[in-house]
C-alpha positions in Angstrom: 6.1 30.7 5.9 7.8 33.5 4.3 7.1 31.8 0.3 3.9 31.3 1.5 3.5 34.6 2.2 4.9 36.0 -1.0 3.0 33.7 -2.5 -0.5 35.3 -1.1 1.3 38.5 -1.8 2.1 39.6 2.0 5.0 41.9 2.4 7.5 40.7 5.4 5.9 43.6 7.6 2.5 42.0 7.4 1.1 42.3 11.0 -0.4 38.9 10.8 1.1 35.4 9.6 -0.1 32.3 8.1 0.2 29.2 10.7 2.1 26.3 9.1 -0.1 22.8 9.4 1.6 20.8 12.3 2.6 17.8 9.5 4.2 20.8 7.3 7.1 21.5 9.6 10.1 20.2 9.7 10.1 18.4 12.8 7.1 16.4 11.9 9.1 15.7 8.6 12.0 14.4 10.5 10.4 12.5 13.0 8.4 10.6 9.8 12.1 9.9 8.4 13.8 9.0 11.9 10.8 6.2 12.3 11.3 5.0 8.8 14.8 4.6 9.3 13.8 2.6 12.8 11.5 0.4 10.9 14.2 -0.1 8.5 16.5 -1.4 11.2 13.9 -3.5 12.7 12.6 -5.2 9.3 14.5 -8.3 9.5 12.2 -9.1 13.2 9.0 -8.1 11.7 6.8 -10.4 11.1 3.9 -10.3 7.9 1.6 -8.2 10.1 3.8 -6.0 10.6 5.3 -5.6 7.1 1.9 -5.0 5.5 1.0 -2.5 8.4 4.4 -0.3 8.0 3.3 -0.6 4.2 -0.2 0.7 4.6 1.4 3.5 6.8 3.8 4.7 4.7 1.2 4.8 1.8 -0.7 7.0 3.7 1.8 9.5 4.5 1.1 12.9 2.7 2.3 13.7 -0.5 5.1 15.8 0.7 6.7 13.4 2.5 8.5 11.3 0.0 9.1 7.4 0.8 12.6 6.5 -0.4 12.7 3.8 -2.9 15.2 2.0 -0.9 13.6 1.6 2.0 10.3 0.6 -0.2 13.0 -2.2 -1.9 14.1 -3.6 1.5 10.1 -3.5 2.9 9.7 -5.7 -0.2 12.6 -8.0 0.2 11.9 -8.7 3.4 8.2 -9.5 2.6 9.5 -11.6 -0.6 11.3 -13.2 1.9 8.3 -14.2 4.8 5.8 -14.6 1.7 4.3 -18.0 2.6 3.4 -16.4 6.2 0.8 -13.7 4.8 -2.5 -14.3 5.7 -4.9 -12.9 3.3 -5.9 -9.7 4.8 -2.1 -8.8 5.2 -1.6 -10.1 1.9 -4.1 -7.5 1.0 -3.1 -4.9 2.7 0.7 -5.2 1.4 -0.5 -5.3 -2.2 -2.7 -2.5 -1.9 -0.5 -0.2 -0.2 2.6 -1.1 -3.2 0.4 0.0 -5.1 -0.1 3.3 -3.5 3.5 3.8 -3.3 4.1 3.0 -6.9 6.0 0.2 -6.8 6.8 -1.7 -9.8 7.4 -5.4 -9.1 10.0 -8.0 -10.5 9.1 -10.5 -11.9 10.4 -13.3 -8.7 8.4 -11.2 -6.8 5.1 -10.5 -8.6 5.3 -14.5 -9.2 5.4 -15.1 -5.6 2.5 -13.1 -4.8 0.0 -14.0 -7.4 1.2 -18.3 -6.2 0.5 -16.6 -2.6 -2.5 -15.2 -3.5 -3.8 -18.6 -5.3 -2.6 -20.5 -1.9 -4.7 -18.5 0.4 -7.6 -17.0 -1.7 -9.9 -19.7 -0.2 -9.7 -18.1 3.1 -10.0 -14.4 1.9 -13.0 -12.4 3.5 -15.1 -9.9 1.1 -13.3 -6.7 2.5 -9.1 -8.7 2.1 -10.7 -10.0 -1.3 -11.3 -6.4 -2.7 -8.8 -4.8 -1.2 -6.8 -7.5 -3.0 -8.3 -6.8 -6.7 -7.4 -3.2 -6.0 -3.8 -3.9 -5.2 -3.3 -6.3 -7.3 -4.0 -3.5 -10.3 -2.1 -1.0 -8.9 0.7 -3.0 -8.5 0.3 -4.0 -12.6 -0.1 -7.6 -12.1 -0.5 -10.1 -14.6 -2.1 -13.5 -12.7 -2.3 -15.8 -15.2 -5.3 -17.5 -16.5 -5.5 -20.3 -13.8 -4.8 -17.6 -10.4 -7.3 -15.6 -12.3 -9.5 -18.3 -12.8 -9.2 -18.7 -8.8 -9.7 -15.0 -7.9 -13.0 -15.0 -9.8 -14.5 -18.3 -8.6 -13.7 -16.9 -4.7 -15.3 -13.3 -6.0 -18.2 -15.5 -7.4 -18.9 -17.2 -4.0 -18.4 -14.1 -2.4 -20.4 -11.9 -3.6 -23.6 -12.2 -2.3 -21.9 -10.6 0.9 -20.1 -7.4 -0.8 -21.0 -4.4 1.1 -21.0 -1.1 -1.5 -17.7 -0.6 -1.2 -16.5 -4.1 -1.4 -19.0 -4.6 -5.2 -17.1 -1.7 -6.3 -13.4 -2.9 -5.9 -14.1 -5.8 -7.3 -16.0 -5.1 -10.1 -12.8 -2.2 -10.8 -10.4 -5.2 -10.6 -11.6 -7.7 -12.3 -12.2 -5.7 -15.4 -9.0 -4.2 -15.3 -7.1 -7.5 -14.6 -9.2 -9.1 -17.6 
């Protein structure tokens, strides 16, 4: 409060104050890190659902609150681990929200998501099969010519039922993962 206020140029014995947002202080801040550190602790009983819900959460978060890399490293290991158990949306969902949080992928695991991907692409609706385009860019990667080959043939039959939104992704996606 006080930086704030030197910051708008109000002396210490300003007769009014600027009200700090409820998610600036630092309760809300330490309540954010004292669930992360129970989902931690629970991550090896969650289940695909749950992994690419925690993700989606945690990539919503605002900017201030800043998503140690660790615990974004064993959230990934423990989805590298349940991989063949993602159903399409949460494979969605998990990719795009890695991709909010900026996480680079190795190799083993970008491998297992793009033969994931391939596995249940058949199954994807037009809202998982966008969302996964989008993720799949932010997360840099590189299917190769047969998974792409996949991903556009479901996007062909698809398409036809693309709301706005849903065109859009796609269309972004595909032309960046050309």
């Amino acid at each position: 409060l006080q930086q704030r206020q030197q910051q708008e140029g109000v002396t210490s014995g300003a007769a009014f104050a600027y009200p700090v947002a409820r998610h600036e202080q630092p309760e809300y801040v330490d309540l954010v890190y004292a669930l992360l550190r129970m989902a931690t602790a629970a991550l090896p009983t969650l289940q695909h659902s749950d992994i690419a819900c925690l993700a989606a959460s945690a990539a919503r978060l605002p900017a201030f609150v800043t998503i140690p890399k660790p615990w974004c490293v064993r959230l990934m290991t423990r989805a590298h681990h349940i991989m063949s158990d993602f159903s399409p949306t949460s494979l969605a969902v998990l990719t795009w929200a890695l991709g909010k949080l900026n996480m680079g992928l190795r190799s083993d695991f970008s491998d297992k998501l793009i033969r994931r991907c391939r596995e249940c692409i058949g199954s994807t609706s037009p809202r998982a099969l966008s969302l996964l385009l989008h993720g799949l860019v932010g997360v840099k990667a590189q299917p190769d010519g047969v998974s792409l080959g996949v991903i556009v043939a479901r996007v062909h039959k698809l398409m036809r039922q693309f709301d706005g939104w849903e065109l859009s992704m796609c269309l972004w996606g595909l032309v960046r993962l050309r």
